[in-house]
C-alpha positions as CSV (number, residue, x, y, z in Angstrom):
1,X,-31.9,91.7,128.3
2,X,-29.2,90.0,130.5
3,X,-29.8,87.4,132.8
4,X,-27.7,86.4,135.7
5,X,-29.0,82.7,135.7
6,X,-28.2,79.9,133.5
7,X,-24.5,79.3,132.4
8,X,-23.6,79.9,128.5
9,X,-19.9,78.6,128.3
10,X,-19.6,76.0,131.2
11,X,-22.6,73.4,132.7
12,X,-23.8,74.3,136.0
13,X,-22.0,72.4,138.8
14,X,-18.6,72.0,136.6
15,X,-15.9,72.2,138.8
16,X,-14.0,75.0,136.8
17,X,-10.6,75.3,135.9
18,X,-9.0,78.3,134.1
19,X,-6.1,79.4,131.7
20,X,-3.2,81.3,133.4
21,X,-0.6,83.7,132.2
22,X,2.3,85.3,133.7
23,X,2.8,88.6,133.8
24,X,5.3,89.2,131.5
25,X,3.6,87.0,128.7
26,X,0.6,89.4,129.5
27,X,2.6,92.8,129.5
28,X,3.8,91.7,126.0
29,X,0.4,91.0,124.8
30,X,-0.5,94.4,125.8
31,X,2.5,96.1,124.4
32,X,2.0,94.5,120.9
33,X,-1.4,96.3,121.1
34,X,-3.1,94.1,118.2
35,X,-6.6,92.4,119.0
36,X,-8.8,92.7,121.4
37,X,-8.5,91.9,125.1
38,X,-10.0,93.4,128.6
39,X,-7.6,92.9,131.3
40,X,-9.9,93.5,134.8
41,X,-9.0,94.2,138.3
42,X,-11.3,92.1,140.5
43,X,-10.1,94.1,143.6
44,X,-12.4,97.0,145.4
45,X,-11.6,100.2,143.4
46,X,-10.2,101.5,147.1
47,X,-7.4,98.6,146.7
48,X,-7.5,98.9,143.1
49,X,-6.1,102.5,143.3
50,X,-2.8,101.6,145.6
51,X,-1.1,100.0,142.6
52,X,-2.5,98.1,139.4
53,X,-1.1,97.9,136.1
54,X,-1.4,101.0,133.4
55,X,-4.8,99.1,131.0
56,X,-6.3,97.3,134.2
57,X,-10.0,97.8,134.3
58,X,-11.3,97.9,138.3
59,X,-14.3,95.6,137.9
60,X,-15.1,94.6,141.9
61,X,-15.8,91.3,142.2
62,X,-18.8,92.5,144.8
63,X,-20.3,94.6,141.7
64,X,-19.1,91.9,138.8
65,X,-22.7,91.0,137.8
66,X,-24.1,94.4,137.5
67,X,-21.2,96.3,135.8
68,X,-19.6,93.1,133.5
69,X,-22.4,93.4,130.6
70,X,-21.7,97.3,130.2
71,X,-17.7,96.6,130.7
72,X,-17.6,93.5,128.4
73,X,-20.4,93.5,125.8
74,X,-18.9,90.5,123.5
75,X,-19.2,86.8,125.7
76,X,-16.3,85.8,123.6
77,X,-13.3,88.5,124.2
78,X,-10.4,87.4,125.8
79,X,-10.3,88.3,129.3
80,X,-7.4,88.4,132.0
81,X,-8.6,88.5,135.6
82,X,-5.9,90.6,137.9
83,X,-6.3,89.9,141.7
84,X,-4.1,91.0,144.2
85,X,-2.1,87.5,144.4
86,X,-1.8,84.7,147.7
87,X,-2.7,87.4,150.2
88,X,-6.3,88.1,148.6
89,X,-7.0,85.2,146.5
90,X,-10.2,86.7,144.5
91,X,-9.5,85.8,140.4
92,X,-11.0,82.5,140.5
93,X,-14.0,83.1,142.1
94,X,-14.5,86.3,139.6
95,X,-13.4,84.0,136.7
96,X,-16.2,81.6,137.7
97,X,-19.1,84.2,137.5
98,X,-18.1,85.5,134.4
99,X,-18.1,81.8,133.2
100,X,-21.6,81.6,134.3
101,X,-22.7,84.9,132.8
102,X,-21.1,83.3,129.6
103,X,-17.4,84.6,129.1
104,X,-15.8,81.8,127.8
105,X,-11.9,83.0,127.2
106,X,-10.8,83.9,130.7
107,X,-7.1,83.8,131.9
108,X,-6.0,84.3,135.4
109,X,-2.9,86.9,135.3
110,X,-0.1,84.2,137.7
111,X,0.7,86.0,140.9
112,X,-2.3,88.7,140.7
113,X,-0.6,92.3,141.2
114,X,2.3,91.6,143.4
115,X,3.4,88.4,140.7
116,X,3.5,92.0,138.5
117,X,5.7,94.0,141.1
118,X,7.9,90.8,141.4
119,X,8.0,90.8,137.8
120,X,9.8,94.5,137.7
121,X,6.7,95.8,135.8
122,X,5.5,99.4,136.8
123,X,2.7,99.7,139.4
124,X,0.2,102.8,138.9
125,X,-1.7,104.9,142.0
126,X,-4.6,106.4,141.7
127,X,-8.2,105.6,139.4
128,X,-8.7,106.5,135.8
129,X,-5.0,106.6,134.9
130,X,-4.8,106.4,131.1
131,X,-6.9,109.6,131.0
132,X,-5.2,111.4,133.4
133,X,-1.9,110.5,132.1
134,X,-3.2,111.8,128.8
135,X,-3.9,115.2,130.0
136,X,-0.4,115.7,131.1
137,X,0.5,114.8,128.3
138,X,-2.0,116.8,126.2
139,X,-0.8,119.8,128.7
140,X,3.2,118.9,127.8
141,X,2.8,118.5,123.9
142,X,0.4,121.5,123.3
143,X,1.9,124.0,126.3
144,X,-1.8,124.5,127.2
145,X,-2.1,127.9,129.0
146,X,-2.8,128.2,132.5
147,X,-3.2,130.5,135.0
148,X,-2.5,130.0,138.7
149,X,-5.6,130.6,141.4
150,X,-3.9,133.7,143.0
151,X,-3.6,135.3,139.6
152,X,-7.0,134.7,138.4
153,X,-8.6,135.4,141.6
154,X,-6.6,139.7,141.1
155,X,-7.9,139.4,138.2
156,X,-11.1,139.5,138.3
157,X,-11.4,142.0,141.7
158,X,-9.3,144.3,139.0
159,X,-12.6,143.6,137.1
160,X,-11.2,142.3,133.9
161,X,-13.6,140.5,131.6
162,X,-13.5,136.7,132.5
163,X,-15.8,134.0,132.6
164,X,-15.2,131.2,134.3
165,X,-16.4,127.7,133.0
166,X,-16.3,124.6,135.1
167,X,-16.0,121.5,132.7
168,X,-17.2,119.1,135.7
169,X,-20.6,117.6,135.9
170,X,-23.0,119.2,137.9
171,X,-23.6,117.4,141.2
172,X,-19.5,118.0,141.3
173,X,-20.0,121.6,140.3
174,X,-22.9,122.1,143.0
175,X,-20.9,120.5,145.6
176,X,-18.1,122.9,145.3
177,X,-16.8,125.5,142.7
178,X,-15.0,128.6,141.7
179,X,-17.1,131.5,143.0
180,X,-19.1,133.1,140.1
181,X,-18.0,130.0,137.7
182,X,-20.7,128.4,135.3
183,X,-21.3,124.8,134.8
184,X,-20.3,123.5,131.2
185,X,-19.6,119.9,131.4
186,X,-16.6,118.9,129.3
187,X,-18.2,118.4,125.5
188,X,-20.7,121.0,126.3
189,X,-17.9,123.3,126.1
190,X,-17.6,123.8,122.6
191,X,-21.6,123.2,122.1
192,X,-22.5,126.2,124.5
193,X,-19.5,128.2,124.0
194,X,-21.0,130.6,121.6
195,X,-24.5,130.9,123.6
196,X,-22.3,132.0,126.7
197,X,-19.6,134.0,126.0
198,X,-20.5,136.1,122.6
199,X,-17.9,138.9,123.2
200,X,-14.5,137.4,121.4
201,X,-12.4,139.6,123.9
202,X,-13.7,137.5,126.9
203,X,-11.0,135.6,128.7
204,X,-12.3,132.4,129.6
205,X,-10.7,130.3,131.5
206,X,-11.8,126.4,132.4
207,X,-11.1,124.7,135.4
208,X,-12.3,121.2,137.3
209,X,-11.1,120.0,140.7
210,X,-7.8,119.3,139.7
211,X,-5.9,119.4,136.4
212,X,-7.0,116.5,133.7
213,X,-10.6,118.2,132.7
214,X,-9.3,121.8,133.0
215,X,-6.5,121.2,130.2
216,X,-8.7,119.1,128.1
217,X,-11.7,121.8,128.4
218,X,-9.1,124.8,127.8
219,X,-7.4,122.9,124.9
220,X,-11.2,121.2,123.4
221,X,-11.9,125.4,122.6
222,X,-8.4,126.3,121.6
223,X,-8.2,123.1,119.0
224,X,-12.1,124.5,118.1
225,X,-10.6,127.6,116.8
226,X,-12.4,129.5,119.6
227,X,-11.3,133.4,119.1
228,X,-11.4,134.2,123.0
229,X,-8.2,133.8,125.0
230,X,-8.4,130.6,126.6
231,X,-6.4,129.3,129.6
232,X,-6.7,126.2,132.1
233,X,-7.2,126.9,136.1
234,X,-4.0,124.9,137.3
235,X,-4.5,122.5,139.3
236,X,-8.2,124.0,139.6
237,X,-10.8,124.1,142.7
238,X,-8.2,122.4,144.4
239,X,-5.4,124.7,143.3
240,X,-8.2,127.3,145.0
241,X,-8.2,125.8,147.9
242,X,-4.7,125.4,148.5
243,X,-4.4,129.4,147.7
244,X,-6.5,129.9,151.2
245,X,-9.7,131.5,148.6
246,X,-12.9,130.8,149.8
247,X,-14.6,128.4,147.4
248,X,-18.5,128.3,146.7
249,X,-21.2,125.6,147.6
250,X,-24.3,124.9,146.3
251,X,-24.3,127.1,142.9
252,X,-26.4,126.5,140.2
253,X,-25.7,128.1,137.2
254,X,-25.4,126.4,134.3
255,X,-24.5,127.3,130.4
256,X,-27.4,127.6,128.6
257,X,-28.2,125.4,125.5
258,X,-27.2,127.4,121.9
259,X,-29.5,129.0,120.2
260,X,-29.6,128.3,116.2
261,X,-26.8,130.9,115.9
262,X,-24.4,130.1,118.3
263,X,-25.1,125.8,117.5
264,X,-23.9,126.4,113.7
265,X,-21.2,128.2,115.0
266,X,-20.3,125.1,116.8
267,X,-21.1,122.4,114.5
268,X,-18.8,124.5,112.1
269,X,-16.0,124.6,114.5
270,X,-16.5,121.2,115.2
271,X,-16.6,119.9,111.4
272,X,-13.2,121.2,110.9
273,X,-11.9,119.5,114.4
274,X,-13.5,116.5,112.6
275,X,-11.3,117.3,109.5
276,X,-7.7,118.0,111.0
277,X,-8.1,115.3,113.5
278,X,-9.4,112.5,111.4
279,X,-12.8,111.9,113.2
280,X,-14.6,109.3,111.0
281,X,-18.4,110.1,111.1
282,X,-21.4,107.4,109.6
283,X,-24.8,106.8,109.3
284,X,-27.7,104.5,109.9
285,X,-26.6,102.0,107.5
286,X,-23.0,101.8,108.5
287,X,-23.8,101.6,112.3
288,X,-26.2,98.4,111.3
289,X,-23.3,96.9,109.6
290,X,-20.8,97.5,112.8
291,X,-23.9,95.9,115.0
292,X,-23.9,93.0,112.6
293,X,-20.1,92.0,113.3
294,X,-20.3,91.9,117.1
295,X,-20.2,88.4,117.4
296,X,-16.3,89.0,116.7
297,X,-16.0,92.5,117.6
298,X,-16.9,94.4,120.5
299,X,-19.0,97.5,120.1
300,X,-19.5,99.9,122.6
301,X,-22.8,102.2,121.6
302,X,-22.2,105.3,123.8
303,X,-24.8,108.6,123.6
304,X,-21.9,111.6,124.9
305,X,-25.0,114.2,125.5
306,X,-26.4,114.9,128.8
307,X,-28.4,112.8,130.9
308,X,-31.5,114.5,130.8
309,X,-31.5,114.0,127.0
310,X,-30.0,110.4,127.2
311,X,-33.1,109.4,129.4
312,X,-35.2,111.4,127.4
313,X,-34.7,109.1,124.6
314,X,-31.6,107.3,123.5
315,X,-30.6,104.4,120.5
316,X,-31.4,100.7,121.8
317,X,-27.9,99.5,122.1
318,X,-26.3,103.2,124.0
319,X,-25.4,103.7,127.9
320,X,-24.9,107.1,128.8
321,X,-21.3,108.3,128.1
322,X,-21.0,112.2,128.7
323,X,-18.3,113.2,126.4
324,X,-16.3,114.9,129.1
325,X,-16.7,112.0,131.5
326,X,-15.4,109.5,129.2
327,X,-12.3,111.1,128.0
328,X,-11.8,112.0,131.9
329,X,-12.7,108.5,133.1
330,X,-12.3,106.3,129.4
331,X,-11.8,102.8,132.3
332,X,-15.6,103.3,134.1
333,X,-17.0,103.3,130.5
334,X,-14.5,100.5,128.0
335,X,-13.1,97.5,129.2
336,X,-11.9,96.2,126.1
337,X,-9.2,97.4,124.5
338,X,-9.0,98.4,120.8
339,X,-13.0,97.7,120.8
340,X,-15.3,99.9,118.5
341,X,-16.7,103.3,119.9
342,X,-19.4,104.5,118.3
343,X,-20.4,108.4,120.3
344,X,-24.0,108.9,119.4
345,X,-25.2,112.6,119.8
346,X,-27.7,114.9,118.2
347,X,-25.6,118.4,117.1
348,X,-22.7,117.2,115.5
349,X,-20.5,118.9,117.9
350,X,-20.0,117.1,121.3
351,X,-19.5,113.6,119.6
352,X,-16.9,115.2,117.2
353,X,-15.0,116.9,119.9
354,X,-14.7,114.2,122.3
355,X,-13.9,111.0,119.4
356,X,-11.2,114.0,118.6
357,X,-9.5,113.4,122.1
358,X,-10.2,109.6,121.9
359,X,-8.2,109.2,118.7
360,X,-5.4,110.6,119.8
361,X,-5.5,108.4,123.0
362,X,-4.8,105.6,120.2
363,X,-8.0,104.1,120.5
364,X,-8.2,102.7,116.9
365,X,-11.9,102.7,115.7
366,X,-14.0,105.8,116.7
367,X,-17.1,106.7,114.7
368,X,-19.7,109.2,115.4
369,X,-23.3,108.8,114.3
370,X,-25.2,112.0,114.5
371,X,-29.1,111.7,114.7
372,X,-32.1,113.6,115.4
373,X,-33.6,113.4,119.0
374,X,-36.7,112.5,117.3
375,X,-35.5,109.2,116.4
376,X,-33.8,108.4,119.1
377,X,-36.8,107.0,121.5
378,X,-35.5,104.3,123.7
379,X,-36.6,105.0,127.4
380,X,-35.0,101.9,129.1
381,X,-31.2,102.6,130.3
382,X,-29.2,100.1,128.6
383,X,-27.8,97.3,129.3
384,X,-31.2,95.9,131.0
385,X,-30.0,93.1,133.9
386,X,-32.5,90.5,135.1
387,X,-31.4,90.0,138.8
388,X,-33.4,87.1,140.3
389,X,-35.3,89.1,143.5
390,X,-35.2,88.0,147.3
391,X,-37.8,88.0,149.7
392,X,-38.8,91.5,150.1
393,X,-39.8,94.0,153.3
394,X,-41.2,97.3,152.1
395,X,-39.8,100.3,154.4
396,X,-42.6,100.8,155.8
397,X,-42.1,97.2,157.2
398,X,-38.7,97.0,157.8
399,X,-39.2,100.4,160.1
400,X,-42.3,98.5,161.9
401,X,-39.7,95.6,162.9
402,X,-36.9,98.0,163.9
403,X,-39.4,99.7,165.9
404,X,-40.8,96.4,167.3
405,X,-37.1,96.0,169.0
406,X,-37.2,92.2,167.9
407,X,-33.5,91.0,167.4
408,X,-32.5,91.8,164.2
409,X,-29.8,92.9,162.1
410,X,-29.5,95.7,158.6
411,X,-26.8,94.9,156.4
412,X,-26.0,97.5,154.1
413,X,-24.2,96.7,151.2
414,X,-23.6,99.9,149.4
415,X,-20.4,101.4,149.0
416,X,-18.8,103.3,152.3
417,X,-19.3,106.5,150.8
418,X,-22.7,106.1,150.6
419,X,-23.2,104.1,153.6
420,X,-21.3,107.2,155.3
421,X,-23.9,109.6,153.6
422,X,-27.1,108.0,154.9
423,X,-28.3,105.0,155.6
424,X,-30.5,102.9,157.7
425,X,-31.0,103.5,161.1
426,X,-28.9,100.8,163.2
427,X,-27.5,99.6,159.8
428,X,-24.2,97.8,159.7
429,X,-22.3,98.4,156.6
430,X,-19.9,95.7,154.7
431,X,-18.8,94.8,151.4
432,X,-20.0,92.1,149.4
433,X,-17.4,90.4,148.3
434,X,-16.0,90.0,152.0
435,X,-19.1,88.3,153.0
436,X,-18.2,85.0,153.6
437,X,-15.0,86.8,156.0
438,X,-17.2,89.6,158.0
439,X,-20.5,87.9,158.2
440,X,-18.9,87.0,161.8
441,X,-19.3,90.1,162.9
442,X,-22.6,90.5,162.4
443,X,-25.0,89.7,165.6
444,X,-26.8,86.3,166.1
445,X,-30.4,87.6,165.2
446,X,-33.4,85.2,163.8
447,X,-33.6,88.2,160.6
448,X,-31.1,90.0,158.3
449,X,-32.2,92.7,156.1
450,X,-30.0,93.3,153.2
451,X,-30.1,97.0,151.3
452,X,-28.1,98.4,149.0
453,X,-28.4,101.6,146.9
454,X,-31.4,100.7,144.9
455,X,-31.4,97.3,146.2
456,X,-30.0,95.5,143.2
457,X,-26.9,94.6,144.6
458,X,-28.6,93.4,148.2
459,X,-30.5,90.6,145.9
460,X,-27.7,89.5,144.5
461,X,-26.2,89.3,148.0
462,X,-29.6,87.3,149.7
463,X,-28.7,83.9,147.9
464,X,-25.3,84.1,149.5
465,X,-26.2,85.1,153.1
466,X,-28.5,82.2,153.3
467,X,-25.6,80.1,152.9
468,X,-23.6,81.7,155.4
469,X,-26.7,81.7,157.9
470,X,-28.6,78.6,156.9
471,X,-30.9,79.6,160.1
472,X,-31.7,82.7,159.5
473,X,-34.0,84.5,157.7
474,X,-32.6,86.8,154.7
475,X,-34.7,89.6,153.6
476,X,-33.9,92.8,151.2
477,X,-35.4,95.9,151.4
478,X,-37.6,96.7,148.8
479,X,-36.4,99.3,146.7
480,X,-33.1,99.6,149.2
481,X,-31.9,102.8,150.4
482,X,-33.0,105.0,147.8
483,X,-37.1,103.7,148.9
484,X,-36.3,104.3,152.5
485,X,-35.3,107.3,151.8
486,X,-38.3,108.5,149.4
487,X,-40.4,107.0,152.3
488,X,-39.7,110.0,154.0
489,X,-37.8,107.7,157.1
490,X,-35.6,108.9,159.5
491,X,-31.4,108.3,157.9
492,X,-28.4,108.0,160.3
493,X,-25.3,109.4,158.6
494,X,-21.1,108.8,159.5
495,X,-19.1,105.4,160.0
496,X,-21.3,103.8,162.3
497,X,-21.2,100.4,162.5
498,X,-18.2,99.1,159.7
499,X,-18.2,94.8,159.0
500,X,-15.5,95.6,156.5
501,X,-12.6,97.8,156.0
502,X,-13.4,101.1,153.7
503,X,-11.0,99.9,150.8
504,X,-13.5,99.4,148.7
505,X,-13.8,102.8,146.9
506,X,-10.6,105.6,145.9
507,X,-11.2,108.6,148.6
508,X,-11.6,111.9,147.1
509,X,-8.8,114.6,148.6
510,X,-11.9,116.7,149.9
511,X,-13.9,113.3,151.1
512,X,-12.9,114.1,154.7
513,X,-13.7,116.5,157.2
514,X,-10.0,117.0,158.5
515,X,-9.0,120.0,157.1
516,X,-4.9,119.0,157.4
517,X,-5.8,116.0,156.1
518,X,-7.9,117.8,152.9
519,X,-4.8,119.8,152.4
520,X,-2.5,117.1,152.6
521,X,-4.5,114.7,150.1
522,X,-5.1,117.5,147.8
523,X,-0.9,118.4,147.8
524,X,-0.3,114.8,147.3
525,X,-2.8,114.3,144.6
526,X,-1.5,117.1,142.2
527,X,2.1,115.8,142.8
528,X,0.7,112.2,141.3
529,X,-1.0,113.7,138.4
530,X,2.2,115.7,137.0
531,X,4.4,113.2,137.9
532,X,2.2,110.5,135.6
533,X,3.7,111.5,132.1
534,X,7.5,110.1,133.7
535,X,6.1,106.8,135.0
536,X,4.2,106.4,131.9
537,X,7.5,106.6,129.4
538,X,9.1,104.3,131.7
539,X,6.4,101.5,131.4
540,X,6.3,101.8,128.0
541,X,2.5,100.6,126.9
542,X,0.7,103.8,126.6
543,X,1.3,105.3,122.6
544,X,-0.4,108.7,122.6
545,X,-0.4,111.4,119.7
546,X,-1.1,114.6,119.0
547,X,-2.6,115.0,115.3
């Protein structure tokens, strides 16, 4: 259990003071690549994504709490905490939480991201940028087929036999996909290959919303040894789009799991990926002895299957890590770099083919432990947090004050993607971290009701509103959002009532409802992707290989 109380490496009420290190000191660390080290971008993942360096980490300073003991398992790893320099001074005040959640090596990077600029060191756009660079470069090295959307789309009115898979996870699949496409998640591909498409002269072809899951899905059942012609969608719902084809909404098919045929079919295609790629696979007894070193290690337990099985039962020390989703997005998962891995599944397949893409990312120590389901019974999702709870209003209660018309004031604190989805009635929307700036904006009222998503991140906010407004009242709603919600209660939608600027998360192309604008993002977007393997040879940190 974690708690968010009680210091570990400094006394409560120590006035803090931290390490620093310039940016070039810290660019050679990370091109040496020896030891471990996590260096994290304290900045909203929105201003994260105009320009960080190639490793950073975004860990929000408004999220630190909940997300630092998933990001950073081991108290003692060295830690360099990136802020965005004079202008947005945010490093020390994230240094001095992770002090007081027990980190006790913490560095500020000198100058925060534009001491890096004024360095001459290379800035990188965008989210999840070590994986996407990888799939360029995956799609350079290998010459990954593809086929354009125009082609595909004559191709199957022709009626040729294709099947379409969509390597995306579902709510991404249901929200939009190629019309008459299935849904088989990234590491599922090779799992439920065999159940889906039994005829070998099927042309399958894989796709995602843009490129990075499309040629990593293509290439997963081409390295497999998969007799059907494979091929990549390029640049895929969104290469769809931009070909003026009607996309579908709302589907629901999904791959089926294998049978006992098809599964030994995979677990045999997978055993020789294991083979030619070097995937190192252990039991119980070398796991225990990996746990036993964390004190000077850091071990990241992560169960690649789906989420209905992870929450169906999962090993004690695992957070769900869908194999697809973690060699798509490797930075929302592992902070530290050359940590441990351990991919946990139950077939031999999925944790096998996604350690295969992780090795040749160059992370150094990747192990798969295959186990039953059986004995994997843990129901709680790990890492358990102990937040220290507010003052609570039930919805039912919050919606009797609202309707009372008393002066009062919602504060929702989740991020403006969600807020812009649904919130409270009346609600005004900022971000955490800006508190102490916005909380001018917000109306003089006698109450303030903080919610948040599940309300998690509203308590940790109460403590910090009473400061700013020592004479009002601070409630959170119990349950936040998500309980209003399940109350059945009324939810106003849009960009109603903004405290803060929406920086705070990276903007889909397709998260507008400008249609130029989609097009425009989308153009732009697929430019950045292919144009990622140059940058990367010119900043010189990232060492992928092909085995």
């Amino acid at each position: 259990m974690e708690h968010l109380s009680g210091a570990y490496g400094y006394p409560r009420g120590t006035a803090l003071s931290f390490d620093k290190i310039s940016p070039a000191a810290l660019h050679r660390i990370m091109k040496e690549e020896e030891g471990e080290y996590a260096l994290i971008d304290v900045r909203e993942q929105g201003v994260h994504s105009e320009g960080h360096p190639f490793f950073a980490v975004p860990l929000p300073l408004s999220h630190l709490e909940l997300k630092a003991p998933r990001l950073l398992p081991r108290r003692s790893v060295q830690i360099y905490v990136l802020d965005q320099g004079p202008e947005l001074p945010l490093a020390e005040r994230a240094a001095a939480k992770l002090a007081e959640l027990g980190y006790n090596r913490i560095s500020l990077v000198e100058g925060g991201v534009v001491g890096w600029h004024d360095g001459g060191l290379e800035l990188f756009t965008g989210v999840n940028v070590p994986s996407k660079a990888f799939g360029e470069f995956v799609e350079e090295a290998c010459g990954t087929p593809h086929v354009t959307a125009g082609a595909l789309a004559a191709r199957c009115a022709s009626g040729e036999d294709i099947v379409i898979l969509d390597s995306r996870p579902f709510p991404e699949f249901h929200r939009m996909s190629i019309p008459g496409g299935i849904d088989m998640p990234g590491a599922e591909l090779v799992h439920r290959v065999y159940e889906t498409v039994p005829d070998e002269e099927t042309q399958i072809v894989v796709n995602c919303a843009g490129r990075t899951r499309s040629i990593i899905g293509a290439q997963s059942l081409i390295n497999a040894g998969i007799k059907n012609p494979v091929s990549a969608l390029k640049d895929g719902t969104m290469g769809w789009y931009l070909a003026d084809l009607d996309l579908a909404h709302r589907e629901d098919t999904v791959a089926p799991p294998p049978g006992p045929d098809a599964l030994a079919k995979s677990q045999k295609a997978a055993q020789e990926v294991a083979e030619r790629f070097g995937v190192k696979q252990i039991g119980l007894a070398e796991f225990q002895a990996l746990k036993n070193e964390t004190q000077d290690r850091s071990l990241y337990v992560l169960d690649v299957r789906g989420e209905d099985e992870y929450r169906a039962g999962h090993l004690p020390w695992a957070y769900h890590a869908p194999g697809g989703q973690l060699v798509q997005a490797t930075d929302e998962y592992v902070a530290v770099r050359n940590s441990r891995l351990v991919l946990v599944d139950d077939d031999a397949v999925r944790g096998i083919m996604t350690a295969s893409w992780l090795v040749q990312m160059n992370w150094p120590e990747v192990y798969v432990l295959t186990l039953p389901a059986s004995e994997m019974t843990e129901q709680e999702v790990f890492p358990a947090i102990d937040i220290a709870c507010a003052q609570t209003l039930s919805p039912y209660e919050l919606d009797a004050v609202l309707s009372s018309g008393e002066p009062v004031a919602v504060i929702d604190l989740a991020t403006s993607l969600e807020y812009r989805g649904g919130h409270v009635p009346g609600a005004f929307w900022a971000i955490r971290s800006r508190l102490e700036e916005d909380h001018i904006f917000i109306p003089a009222v006698g109450l303030i009701i903080l919610t948040s998503r599940d309300g998690d991140l509203a308590h940790l906010a109460a403590p910090e509103v009473e400061k700013l407004r020592p004479d009002t009242i601070v409630r959170v709603l119990e349950g936040g959002t998500e309980a209003w919600a399940a109350a059945s209660l009324a939810l106003e939608s849009g960009d109603t009532r903004l405290l803060s600027k929406t920086d705070d998360v990276w903007y889909k192309p397709y998260d507008t409802n400008d249609k130029d604008a989609v097009r425009r993002r989308m153009e732009a977007y697929l430019t950045w992707e292919v144009g990622l393997v140059q940058q990367v040879k010119r900043d010189g940190l990232a060492r992928f290989h092909l085995l």
